[in-house]
C-alpha positions in Angstrom: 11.7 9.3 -12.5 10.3 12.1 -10.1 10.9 11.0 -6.1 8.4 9.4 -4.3 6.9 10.9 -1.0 8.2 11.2 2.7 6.4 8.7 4.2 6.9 6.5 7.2 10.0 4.2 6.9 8.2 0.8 7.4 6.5 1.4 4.3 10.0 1.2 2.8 11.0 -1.9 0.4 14.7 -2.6 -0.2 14.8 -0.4 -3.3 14.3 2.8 -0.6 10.7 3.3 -2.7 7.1 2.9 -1.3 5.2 0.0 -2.3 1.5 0.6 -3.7 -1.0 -2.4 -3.4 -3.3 -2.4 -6.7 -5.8 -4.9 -6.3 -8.0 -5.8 -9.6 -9.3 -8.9 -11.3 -7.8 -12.3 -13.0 -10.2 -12.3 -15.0 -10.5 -9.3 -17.2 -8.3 -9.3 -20.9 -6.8 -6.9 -22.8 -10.2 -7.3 -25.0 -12.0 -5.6 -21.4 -11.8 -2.0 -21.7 -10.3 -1.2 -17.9 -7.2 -3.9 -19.0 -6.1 -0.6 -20.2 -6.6 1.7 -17.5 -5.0 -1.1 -15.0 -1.7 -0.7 -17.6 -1.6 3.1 -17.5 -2.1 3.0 -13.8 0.7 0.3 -13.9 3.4 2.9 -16.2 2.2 6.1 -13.6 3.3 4.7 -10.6 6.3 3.6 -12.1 7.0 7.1 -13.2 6.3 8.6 -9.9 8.7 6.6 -8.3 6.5 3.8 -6.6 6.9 0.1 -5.8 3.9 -2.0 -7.8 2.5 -4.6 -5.6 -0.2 -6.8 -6.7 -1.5 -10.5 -6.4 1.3 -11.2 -9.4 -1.3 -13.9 -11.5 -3.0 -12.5 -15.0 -5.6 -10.3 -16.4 -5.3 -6.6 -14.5 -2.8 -7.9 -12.0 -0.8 -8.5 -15.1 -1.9 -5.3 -17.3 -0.6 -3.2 -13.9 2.6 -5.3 -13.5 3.2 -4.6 -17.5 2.5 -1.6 -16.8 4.8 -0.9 -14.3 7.7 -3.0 -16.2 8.0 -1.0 -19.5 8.4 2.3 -17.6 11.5 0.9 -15.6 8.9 0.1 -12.3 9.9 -2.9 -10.0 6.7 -5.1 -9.5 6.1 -7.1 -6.7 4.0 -10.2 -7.2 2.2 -11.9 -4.0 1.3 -15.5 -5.6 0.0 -18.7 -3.6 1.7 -21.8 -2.8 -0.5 -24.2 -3.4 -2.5 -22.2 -6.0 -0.6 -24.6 -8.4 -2.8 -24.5 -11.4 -1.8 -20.3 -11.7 1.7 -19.5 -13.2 2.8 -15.6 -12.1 2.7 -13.2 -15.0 6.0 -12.5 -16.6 6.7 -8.9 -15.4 7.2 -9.3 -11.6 10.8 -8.9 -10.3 10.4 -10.4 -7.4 7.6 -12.7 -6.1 6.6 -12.9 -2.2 5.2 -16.6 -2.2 2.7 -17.2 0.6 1.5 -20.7 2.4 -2.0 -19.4 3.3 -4.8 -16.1 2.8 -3.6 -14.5 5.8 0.3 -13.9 4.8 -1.0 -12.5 1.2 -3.5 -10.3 3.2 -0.8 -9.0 5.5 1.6 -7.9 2.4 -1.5 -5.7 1.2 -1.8 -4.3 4.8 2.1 -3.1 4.9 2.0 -1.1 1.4 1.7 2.8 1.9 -1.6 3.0 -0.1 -4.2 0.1 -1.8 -5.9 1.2 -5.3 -8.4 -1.2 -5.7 -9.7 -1.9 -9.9 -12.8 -3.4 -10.7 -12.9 -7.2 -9.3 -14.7 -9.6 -7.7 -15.1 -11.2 -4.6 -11.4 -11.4 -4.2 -10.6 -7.9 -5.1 -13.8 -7.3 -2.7 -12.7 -9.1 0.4 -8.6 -7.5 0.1 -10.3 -3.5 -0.1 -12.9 -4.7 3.2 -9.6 -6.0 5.1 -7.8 -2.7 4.3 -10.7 -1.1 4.7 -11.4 -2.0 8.0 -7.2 -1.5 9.2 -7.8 1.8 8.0 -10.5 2.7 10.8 -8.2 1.1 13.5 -4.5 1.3 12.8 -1.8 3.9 14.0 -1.5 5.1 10.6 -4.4 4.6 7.8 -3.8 3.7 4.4 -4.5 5.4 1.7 -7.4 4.0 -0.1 -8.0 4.9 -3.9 -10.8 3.0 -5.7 -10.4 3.6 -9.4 -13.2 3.5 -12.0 -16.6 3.8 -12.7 -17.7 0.3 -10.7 -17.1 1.6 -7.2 -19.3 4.6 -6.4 -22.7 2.2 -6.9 -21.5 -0.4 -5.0 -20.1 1.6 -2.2 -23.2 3.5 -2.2 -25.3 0.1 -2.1 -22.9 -0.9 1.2 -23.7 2.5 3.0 -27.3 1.3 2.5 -27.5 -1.9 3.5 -24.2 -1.6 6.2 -23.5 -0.4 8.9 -21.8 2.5 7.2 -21.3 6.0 8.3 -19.3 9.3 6.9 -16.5 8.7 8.8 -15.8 5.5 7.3 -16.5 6.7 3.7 -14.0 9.7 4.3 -11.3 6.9 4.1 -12.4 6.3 0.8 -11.2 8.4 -2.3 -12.4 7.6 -5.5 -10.6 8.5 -9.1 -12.1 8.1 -12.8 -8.6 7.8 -14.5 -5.0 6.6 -13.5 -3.8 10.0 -13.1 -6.0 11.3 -10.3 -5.6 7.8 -8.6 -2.2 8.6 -8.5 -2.4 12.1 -7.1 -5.0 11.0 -4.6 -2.2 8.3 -3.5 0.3 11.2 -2.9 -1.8 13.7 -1.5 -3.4 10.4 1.3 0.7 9.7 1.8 1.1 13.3 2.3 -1.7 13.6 4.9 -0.1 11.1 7.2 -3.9 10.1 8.3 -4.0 8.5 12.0 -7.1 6.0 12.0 -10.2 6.5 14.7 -9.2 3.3 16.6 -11.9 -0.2 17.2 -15.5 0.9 16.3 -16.8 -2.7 15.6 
């Protein structure tokens, strides 16, 4: 395995790696045509050294954590308490359980970079959050959105939002695994400070 970035130390997990948030949908099966690019996604950042975080239940969150697993990756799953009707998918090593939204949410918010898959309103509401953090913390997060669903809908947004170049410029957007994973190491390697409160 090749080393991972020098990035700031409380991005840092116990292993000494940086974690990588992948956000992405339940619902989508190995029968769905992006279950495949979540899994390579899942085996590249495993290869290039990098923690696999993700919401730790089924469909991409599993075909990342898979992924991740059969290239010798540790995969971080964040599952719900009380979410009891949802078992974790078999290839997280360690699970962060959480009591409420707000604990998951803050897992995604201390990872060194997000890549968000194709989702829905879940998958939606976590890239907004990180989003927004991204405008107004000390140090913004790399944010990669990966595949061919984002570019409309983030141009629908700029339409109808509030929206302005400055906050699409903390966007980066990949067609395959691999760039998603060089535009999380090139982000990392920019060390990007955000523009503080804009409302």
């Amino acid at each position: 395995m090749s080393s991972p970035p020098d990035i700031h130390a409380d991005y840092l997990t116990v292993t000494g790696k940086p974690e990588i948030a992948v956000l992405g949908s339940a619902r989508l099966m190995e029968d769905d045509h992006r279950w495949a690019l979540a899994h390579r996604l899942g085996s590249l950042l495993a290869k290039a050294g990098f923690v696999v975080v993700t919401g730790g239940y089924g469909g991409l969150m599993a075909a990342v954590s898979r992924g991740a697993h059969e290239n010798g990756g540790f995969v971080v799953g964040l599952p719900m308490r009380h979410w009891s009707v949802l078992t974790p998918n078999d290839w997280n090593a360690n699970l962060r359980w959480s009591e409420d939204y707000g604990t998951r949410l803050n897992y995604i918010l201390r990872s060194a970079a997000v890549i968000a898959l194709p989702g829905g309103v879940g998958t939606l509401s976590e890239l907004a959050v990180a989003w927004a953090a991204s405008q107004t913390e000390a140090q913004a997060q790399p944010l990669v959105l990966l595949g061919e669903d984002w570019p409309p809908l983030i141009a629908a947004m700029r339409a109808h939002l509030v929206i302005d170049d400055s906050d699409l410029s903390l966007l980066r957007f990949a067609a395959t695994a691999e760039e998603a994973v060089r535009e999380v190491r090139a982000g990392l390697r920019e060390q990007r400070r955000g523009e503080g409160p804009r409302g």
